[in-house]
VOGU-3710 file (C-alpha; in Angstrom, 3 decimals, decimal comma):
1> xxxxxxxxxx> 39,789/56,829/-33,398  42,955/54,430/-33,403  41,822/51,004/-32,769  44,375/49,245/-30,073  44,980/45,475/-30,098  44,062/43,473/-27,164  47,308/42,329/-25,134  45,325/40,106/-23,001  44,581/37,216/-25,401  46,569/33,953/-24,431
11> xxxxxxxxxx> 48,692/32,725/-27,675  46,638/29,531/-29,330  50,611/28,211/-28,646  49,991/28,809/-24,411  46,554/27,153/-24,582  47,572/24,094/-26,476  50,114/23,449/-24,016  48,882/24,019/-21,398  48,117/20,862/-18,682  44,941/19,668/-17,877
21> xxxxxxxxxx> 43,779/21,504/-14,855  41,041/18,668/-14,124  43,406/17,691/-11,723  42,897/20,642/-9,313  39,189/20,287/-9,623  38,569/17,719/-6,853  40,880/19,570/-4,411  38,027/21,990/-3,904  35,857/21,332/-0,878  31,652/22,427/-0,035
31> xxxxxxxxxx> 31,653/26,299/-0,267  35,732/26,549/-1,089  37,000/28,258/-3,936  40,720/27,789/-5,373  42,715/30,595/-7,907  43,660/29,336/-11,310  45,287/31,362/-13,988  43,232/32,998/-17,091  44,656/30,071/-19,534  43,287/27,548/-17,281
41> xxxxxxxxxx> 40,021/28,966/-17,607  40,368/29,280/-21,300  40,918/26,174/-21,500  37,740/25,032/-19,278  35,762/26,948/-21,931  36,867/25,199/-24,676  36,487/21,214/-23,406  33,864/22,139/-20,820  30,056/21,589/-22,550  28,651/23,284/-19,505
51> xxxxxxxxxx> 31,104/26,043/-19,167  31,170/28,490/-16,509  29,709/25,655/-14,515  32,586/22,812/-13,877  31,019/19,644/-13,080  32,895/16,676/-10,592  31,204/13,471/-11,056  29,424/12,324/-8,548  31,016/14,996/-5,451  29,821/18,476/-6,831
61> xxxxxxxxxx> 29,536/21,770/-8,973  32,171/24,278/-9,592  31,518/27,769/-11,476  34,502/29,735/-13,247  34,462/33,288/-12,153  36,375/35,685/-14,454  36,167/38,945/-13,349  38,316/42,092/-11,954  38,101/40,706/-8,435  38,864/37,349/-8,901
71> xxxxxxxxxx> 39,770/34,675/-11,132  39,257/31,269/-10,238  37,078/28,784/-9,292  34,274/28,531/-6,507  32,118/25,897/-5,578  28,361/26,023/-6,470  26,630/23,283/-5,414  26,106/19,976/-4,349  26,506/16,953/-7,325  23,081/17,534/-9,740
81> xxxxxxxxxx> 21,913/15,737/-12,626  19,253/17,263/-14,443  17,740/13,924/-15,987  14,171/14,825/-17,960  11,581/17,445/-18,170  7,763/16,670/-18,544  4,570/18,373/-18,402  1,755/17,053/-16,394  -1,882/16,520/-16,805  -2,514/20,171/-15,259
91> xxxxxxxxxx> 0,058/21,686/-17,582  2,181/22,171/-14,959  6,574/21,674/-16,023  8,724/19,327/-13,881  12,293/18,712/-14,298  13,702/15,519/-12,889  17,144/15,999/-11,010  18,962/13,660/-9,219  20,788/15,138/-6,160  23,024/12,660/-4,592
101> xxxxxxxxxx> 22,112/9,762/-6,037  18,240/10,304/-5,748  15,881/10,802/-8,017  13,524/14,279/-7,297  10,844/16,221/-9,489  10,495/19,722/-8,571  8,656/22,183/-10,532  10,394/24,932/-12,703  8,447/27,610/-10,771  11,085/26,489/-7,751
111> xxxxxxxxxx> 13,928/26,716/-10,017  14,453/30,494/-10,010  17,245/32,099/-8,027  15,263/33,356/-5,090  13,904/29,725/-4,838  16,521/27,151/-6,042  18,078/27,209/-2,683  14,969/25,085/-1,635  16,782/22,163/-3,282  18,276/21,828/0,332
121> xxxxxxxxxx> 15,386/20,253/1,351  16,215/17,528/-1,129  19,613/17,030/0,797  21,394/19,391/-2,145  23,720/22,327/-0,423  23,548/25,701/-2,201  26,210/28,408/-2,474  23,851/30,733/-2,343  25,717/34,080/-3,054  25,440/32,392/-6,735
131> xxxxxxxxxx> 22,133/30,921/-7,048  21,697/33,000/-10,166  24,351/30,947/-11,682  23,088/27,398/-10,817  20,003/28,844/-11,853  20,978/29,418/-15,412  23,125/26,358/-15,536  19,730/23,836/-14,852  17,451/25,915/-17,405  20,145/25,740/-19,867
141> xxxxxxxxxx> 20,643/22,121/-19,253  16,651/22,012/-19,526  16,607/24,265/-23,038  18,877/20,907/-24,776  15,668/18,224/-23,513  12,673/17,298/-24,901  10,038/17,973/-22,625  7,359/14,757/-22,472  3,772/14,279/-21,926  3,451/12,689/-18,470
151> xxxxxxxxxx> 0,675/9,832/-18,215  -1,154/10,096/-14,299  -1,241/6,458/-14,529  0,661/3,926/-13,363  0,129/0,119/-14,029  -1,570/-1,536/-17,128  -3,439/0,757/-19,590  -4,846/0,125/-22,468  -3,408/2,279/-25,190  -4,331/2,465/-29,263
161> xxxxxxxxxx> -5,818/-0,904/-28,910  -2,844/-2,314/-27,154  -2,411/-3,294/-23,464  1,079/-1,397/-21,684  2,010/-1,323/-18,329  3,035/2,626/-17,719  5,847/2,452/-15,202  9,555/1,893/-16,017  9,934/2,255/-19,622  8,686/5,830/-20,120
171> xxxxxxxxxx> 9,690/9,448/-19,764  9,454/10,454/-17,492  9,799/7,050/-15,666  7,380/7,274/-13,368  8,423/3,643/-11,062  12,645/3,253/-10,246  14,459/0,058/-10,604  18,153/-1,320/-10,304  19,119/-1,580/-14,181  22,937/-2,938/-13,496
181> xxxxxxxxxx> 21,432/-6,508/-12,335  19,815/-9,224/-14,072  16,677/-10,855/-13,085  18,514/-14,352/-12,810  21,137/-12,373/-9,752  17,960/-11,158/-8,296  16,196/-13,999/-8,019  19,449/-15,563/-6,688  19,780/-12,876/-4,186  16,641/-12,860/-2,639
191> xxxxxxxxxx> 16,385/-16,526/-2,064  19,398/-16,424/-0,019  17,527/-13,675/2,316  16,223/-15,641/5,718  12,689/-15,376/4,693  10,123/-17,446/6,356  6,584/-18,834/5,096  4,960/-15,094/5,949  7,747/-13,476/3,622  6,226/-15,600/0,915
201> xxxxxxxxxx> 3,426/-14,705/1,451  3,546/-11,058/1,837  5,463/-10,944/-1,432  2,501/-12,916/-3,170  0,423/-10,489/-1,931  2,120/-7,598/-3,567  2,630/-9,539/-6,977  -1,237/-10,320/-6,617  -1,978/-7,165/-7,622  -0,803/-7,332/-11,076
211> xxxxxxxxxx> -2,677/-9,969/-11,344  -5,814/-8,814/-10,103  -5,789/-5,892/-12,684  -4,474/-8,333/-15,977  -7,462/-11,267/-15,022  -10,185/-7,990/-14,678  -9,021/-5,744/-17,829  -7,970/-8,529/-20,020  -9,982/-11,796/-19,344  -13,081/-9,851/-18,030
221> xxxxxxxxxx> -13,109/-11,845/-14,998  -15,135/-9,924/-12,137  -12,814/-9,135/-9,820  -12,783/-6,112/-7,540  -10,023/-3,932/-5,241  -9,393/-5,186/-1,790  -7,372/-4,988/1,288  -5,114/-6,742/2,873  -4,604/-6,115/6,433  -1,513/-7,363/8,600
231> xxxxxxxxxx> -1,495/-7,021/12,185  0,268/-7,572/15,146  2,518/-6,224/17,832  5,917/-4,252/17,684  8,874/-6,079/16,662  7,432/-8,665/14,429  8,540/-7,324/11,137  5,620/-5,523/9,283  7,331/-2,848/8,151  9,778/-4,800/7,000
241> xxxxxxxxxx> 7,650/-7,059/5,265  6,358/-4,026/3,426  9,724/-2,668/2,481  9,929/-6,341/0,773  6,721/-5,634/-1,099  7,071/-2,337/-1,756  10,631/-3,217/-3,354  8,899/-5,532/-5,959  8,116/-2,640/-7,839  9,994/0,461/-7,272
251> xxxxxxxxxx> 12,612/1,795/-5,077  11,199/1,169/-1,239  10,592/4,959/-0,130  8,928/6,154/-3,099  5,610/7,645/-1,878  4,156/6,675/-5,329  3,359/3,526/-3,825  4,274/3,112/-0,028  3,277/5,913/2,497  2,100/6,256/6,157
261> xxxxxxxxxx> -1,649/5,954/6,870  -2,301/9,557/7,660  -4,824/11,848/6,328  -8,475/12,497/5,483  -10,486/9,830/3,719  -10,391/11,846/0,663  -6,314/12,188/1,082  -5,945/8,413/1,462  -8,255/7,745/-1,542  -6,307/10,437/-3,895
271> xxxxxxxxxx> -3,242/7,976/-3,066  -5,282/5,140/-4,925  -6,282/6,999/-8,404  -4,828/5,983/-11,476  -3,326/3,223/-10,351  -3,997/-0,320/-12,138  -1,909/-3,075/-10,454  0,842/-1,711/-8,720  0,193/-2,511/-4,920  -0,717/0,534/-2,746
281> xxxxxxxxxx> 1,190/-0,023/0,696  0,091/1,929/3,960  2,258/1,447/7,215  0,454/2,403/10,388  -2,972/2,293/9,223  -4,631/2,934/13,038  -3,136/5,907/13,198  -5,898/8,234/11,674  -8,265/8,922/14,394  -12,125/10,115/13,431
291> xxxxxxxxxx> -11,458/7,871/9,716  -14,632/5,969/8,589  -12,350/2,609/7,817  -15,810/0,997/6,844  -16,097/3,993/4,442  -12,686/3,501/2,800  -13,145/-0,128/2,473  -16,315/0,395/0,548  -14,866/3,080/-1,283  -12,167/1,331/-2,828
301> xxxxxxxxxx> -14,167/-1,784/-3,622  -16,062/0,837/-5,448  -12,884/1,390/-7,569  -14,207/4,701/-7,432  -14,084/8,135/-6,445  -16,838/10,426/-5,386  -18,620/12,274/-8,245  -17,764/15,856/-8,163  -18,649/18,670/-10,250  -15,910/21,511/-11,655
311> xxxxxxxxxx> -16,098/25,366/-11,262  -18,653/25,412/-13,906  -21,218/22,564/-11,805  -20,337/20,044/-14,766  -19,853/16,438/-13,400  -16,472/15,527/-13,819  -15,043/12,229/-14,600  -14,288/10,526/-11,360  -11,186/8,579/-10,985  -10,747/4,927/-10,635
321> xxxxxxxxxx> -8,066/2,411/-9,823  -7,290/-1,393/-9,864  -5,505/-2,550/-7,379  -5,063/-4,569/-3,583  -4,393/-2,018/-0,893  -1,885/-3,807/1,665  -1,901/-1,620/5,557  0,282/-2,701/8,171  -0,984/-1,646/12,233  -0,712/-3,456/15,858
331> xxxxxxxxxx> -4,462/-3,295/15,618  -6,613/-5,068/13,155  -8,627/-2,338/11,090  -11,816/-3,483/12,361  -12,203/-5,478/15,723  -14,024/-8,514/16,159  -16,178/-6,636/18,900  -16,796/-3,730/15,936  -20,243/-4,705/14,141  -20,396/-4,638/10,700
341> xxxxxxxxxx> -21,798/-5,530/7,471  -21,137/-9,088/6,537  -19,841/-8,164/2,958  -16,269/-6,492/4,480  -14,857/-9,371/5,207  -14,934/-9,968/1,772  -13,530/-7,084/0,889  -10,855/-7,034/4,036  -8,440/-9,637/4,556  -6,835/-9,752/7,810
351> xxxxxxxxxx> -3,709/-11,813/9,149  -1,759/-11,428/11,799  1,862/-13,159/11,043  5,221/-13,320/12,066  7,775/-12,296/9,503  11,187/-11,478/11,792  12,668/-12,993/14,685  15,318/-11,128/15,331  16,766/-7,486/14,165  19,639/-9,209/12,439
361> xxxxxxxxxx> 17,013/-10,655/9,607  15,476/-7,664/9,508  18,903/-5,787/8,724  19,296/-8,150/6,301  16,447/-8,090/4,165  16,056/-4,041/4,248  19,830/-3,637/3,247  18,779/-6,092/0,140  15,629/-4,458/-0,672  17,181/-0,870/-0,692
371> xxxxxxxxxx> 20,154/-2,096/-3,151  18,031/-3,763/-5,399  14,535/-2,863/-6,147  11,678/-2,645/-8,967  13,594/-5,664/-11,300  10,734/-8,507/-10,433  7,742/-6,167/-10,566  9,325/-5,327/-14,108  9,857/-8,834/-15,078  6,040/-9,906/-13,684
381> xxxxxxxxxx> 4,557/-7,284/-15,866  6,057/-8,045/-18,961  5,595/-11,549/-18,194  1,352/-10,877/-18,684  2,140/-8,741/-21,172  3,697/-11,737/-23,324  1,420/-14,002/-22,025  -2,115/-15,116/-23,359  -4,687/-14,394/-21,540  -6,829/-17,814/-21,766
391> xxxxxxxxxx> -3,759/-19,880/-19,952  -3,532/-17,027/-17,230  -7,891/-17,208/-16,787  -7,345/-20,722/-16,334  -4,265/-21,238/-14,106  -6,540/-19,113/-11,819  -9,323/-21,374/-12,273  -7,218/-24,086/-11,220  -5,780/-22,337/-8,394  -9,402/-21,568/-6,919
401> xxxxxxxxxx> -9,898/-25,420/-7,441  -6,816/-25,697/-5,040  -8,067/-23,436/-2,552  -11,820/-25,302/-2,561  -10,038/-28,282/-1,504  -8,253/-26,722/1,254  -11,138/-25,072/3,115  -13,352/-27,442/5,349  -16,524/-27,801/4,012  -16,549/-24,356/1,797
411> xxxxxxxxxx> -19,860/-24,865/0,267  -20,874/-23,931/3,583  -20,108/-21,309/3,804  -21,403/-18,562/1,839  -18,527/-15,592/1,808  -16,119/-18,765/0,950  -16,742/-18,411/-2,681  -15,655/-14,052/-2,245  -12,966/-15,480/-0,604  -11,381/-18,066/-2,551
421> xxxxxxxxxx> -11,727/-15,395/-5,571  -9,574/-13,228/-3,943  -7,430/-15,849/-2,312  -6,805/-17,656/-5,777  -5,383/-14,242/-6,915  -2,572/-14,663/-4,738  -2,087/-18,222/-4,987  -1,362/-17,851/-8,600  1,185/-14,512/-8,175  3,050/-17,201/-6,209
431> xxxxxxxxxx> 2,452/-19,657/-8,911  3,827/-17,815/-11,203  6,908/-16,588/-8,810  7,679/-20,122/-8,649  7,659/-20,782/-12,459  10,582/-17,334/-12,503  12,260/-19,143/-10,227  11,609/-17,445/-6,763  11,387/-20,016/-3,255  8,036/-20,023/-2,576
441> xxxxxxxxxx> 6,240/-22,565/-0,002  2,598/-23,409/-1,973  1,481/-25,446/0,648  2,543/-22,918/3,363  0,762/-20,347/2,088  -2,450/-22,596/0,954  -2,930/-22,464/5,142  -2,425/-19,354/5,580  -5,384/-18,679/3,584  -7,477/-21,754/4,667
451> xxxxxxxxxx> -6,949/-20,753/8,222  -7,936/-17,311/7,111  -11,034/-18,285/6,070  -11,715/-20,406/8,862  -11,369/-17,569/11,160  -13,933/-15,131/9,059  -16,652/-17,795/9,004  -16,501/-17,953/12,747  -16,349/-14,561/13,439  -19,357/-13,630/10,451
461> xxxxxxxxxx> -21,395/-16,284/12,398  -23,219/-13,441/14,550  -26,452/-14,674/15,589  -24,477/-17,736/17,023  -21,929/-15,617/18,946  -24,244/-13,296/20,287  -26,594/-16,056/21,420  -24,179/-18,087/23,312  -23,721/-14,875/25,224  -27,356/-13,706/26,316
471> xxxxxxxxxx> -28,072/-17,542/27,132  -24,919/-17,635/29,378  -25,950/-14,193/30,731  -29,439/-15,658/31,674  -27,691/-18,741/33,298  -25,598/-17,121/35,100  -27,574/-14,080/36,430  -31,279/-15,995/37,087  -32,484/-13,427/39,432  -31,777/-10,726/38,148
481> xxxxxxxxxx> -33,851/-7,863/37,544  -35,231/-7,557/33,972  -34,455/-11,413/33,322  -37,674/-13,864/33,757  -37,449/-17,709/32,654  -40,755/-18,952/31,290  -40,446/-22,979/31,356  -43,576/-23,598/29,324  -42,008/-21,662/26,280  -38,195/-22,628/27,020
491> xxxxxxxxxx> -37,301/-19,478/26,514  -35,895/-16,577/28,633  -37,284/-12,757/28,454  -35,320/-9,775/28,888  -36,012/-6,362/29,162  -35,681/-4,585/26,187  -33,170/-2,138/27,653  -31,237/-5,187/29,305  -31,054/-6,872/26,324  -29,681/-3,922/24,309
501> xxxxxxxxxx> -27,161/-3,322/26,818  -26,264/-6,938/27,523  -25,608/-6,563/23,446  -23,719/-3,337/23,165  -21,389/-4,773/26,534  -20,362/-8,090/24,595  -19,087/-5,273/21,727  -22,109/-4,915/19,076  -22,333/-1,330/17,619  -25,218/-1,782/15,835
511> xxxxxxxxxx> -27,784/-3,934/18,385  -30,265/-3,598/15,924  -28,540/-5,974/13,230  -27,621/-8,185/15,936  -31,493/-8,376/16,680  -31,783/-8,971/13,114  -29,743/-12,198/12,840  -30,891/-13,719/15,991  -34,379/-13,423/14,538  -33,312/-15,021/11,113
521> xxxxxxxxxx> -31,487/-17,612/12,716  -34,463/-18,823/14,977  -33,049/-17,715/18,084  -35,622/-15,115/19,050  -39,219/-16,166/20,746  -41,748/-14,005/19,133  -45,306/-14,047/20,522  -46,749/-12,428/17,426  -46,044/-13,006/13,885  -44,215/-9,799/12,482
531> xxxxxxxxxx> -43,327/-8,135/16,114  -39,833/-9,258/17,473  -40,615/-7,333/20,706  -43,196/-9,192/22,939  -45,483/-7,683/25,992  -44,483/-9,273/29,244  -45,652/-8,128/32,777  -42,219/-8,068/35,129  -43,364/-7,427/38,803  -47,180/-6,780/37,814
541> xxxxxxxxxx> -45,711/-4,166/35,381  -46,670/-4,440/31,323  -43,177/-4,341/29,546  -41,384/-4,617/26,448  -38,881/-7,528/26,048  -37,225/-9,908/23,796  -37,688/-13,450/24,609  -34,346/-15,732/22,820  -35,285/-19,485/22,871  -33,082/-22,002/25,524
551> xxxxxxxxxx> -31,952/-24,914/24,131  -32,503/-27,952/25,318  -31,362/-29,150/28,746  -30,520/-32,922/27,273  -26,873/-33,578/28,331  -27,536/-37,725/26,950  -27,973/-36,396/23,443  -25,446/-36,868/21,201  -26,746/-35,795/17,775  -24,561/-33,055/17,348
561> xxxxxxxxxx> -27,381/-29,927/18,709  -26,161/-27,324/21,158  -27,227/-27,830/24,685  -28,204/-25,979/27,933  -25,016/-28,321/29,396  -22,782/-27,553/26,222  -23,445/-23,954/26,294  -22,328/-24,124/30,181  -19,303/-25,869/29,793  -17,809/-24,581/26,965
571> xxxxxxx> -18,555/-21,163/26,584  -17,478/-17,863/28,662  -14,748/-20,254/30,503  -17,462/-21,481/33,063  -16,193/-24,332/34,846  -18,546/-27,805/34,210  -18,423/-28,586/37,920
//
């Protein structure tokens, strides 16, 4: 058989000369295709890595087609970057892509033709007659990287000995950040942004979290997870308080660390694992009807999961965090009216602030905290990382000294010492935001938390609340039935069933502990030694009641004790005349 020679290879002459047909590359629009001759191609091949896919920096994907049909180039795709690979704790292969500008993980299960054009969801459009192609093009890009171990932590970890803070510095990088600005031009930036005294303080609160983790894992002080609760109407710029946090540490949408309070307790909790001083922000944190909030709250105090067994009923290691949870709502997570156990106010801080005033501030600070993002959350945690941990222990000594002295009369009070732990965390994040150089008002934010505090202790005082209100009740309805006055005693009986109710009216859930604290605090009349219920006949009928001592009807006395005449004139808005 005579062997023919091809006459359809270009001359090495043609090729060599031939111009650079980058130039027609941009002329080709979504789903467009554009003819070009069989040397232009050639020479694709040869200075093309990628070859038959053509990419355009930063507008799109192009893929040479050589065939009897045509001969040219078609558009493929949107512009991709296929970034890293990693493996996961479940063994399960991501690939990081970034698809206009944003970074995504997808799994390479969702990679194959009949599934890549799912990408769309990611904002990516698909030529889809050649998803095959794009296909090939991101496992072959995948084939030339070295696939990584992913950690499913994020924050400080202790590692061969050695404390690390697993975030920005790893692949895959787990937390984003603006790398083309320095920390000096961020710091400059951000003080020009019309932040008031609640902006400061809602970015201490973020920072505080790092914080909270270095002083428990490194100095062994014992300090636990909490919440921080801001509240208030529409329109007084929560959310964008929270964009400000959130931007501390990582770009401001990333669900790693801000999401919307919706789901199942164990949902929200999953959000909290493995994470060791990166904030964990919630926006609209009302919104999950039928949610035990006092559960959660305990919960992540706990800094721990429930205990669960695997497939084969073996207890598995349940997962922990170390963190301060920040949720934004118009409502405060628990009402005043809601009864509760004492010990979640220490472990729920609420404060209802005003960060905006007007939708031109707002603008203002989102457009800066979507440009720039994750450089002072970097900085912060390299800063403890450097640091030793004796000065840090006792800068927050010193800054729980500071917040003694600016509570009335804390020793008191006996949830101020909870507090002031917790509140000397995020003194010293600001602190230390000061020493970096960031505008932030000490004093200002002192009162915020002194006033805090101020408000807990008089809403934890519950015995006193509850019996201002059942002796105005009794003053104001004498006659009623189920109400008798017995002036030998000084006290007033009431029906067990109208006491209860009078209770549960005023806003107590749980009577019973309100019961509880009126006996402890001396309030209650008891007739017996170890019964808090007395036997009292009402209209010749034997009943049960609770009898609550009056006080004294001496308006001369000025030694400071509550009186029949105080109680009427200052409480329930009763008029003294």
């Amino acid at each position: 058989m005579a062997l023919h020679k091809p006459t359809n290879i270009p001359k090495l002459t043609d090729i060599a000369t031939q111009d650079d047909p980058s130039q027609v590359l941009g002329e080709i629009n979504a789903f467009g295709s554009k003819t070009v001759s069989k040397n232009d191609l050639h020479y694709l091949a040869q200075t093309v890595s990628s070859y038959p896919v053509i990419p355009v920096e930063g507008k799109c994907l192009l893929l040479a087609v050589n065939s009897a049909k045509y001969q040219g180039l078609v558009w493929l795709s949107g512009w991709l970057e296929v970034v890293s690979a990693y493996k996961n704790v479940q063994n399960v292969y991501y690939v990081k892509l970034k698809i206009n500008g944003t970074l995504v993980d997808v799994s390479y299960d969702s990679l194959y033709p009949k599934d890549i054009i799912n990408l769309s969801g990611y904002g990516l459009l698909v030529n889809f007659d050649y998803a095959d192609q794009l296909s090939k093009h991101i496992f072959r890009c995948l084939s030339e990287l070295e696939v990584c171990e992913q950690t499913d932590s994020i924050g400080f970890i202790t590692k061969d000995g050695k404390l690390t803070f697993i975030g920005y510095d790893e692949e895959p990088q787990v937390l984003d950040y603006t790398k083309d600005m320095s920390l000096t031009d961020y710091i400059n930036g951000l003080n020009k942004l019309p932040v008031n005294t609640a902006f400061m303080f809602a970015l201490c609160c973020s920072c505080a979290s790092l914080f909270l983790a270095f002083l428990s894992m490194v100095c062994g002080l014992p300090l636990m997870s909490f919440i921080i609760s801001f509240y208030g109407k529409t329109g007084t710029g929560k959310s964008t308080a929270q964009t400000l946090m959130a931007s501390m540490f990582t770009y401001p949408k990333d669900k790693k660390l801000y999401i919307s309070f919706f789901g199942t307790l164990n949902a929200i909790v999953k959000n909290l694992t493995r994470k060791f001083g990166v904030p964990q922000i919630f926006d609209e944190a009302t919104v999950s009807d039928g949610l035990n909030m006092e559960s959660l709250i305990y919960m992540l105090s706990l800094e721990q999961d429930k205990n669960r067994c695997n497939s084969n009923a073996e207890l598995r290691t349940p997962d922990t965090w170390k963190l301060i949870a920040i949720t934004s709502s118009e409502n405060r997570l628990l009402s005043d009216s809601h009864m509760h156990n004492r010990g979640l106010d220490a472990r729920l801080l609420s404060f209802e602030l005003a960060f905006t005033d007007n939708a031109a501030q707002s603008d203002a600070i989102n457009k800066y905290c979507n440009k720039y993002y994750g450089i002072l959350g970097k900085a912060m945690a390299e800063h403890l990382l450097s640091a030793e941990p004796d000065k840090i222990a006792q800068q927050y000594d010193a800054c729980k000294a500071s917040m003694r002295n600016a509570i009335d009369n804390a020793a008191s009070f006996d949830l101020a010492e909870r507090l002031i732990n917790e509140y000397a965390v995020i003194l010293l994040a600001g602190e230390v935001l000061v020493e970096l150089g960031v505008n932030i008002d000490i004093d200002g934010i002192t009162a915020i938390m002194a006033e805090n505090c101020n408000s807990i202790r008089e809403a934890t005082d519950i015995a006193g609340k509850y019996y201002h209100h059942l002796v105005n009740y009794a003053v104001l309805h004498p006659y009623a039935e189920g109400i008798k006055k017995d002036e030998q005693t000084g006290s007033v009986a009431f029906i067990d069933e109208l006491f209860l109710r009078v209770l549960s009216d005023y806003g107590a859930s749980n009577p019973d502990l309100v019961i509880k604290e009126l006996d402890a605090a001396g309030y209650l009349f008891k007739r017996k030694r170890n019964a808090r219920k007395n036997r009292l006949r009402f209209g010749g009928t034997l009943v049960n009641c609770y009898e609550i001592l009056l006080p004294e009807d001496d308006a001369g006395s000025d030694d400071g004790c509550m009186t029949l005449e105080y109680i009427l004139t200052h409480f329930e808005g009763i008029d003294e005349s």
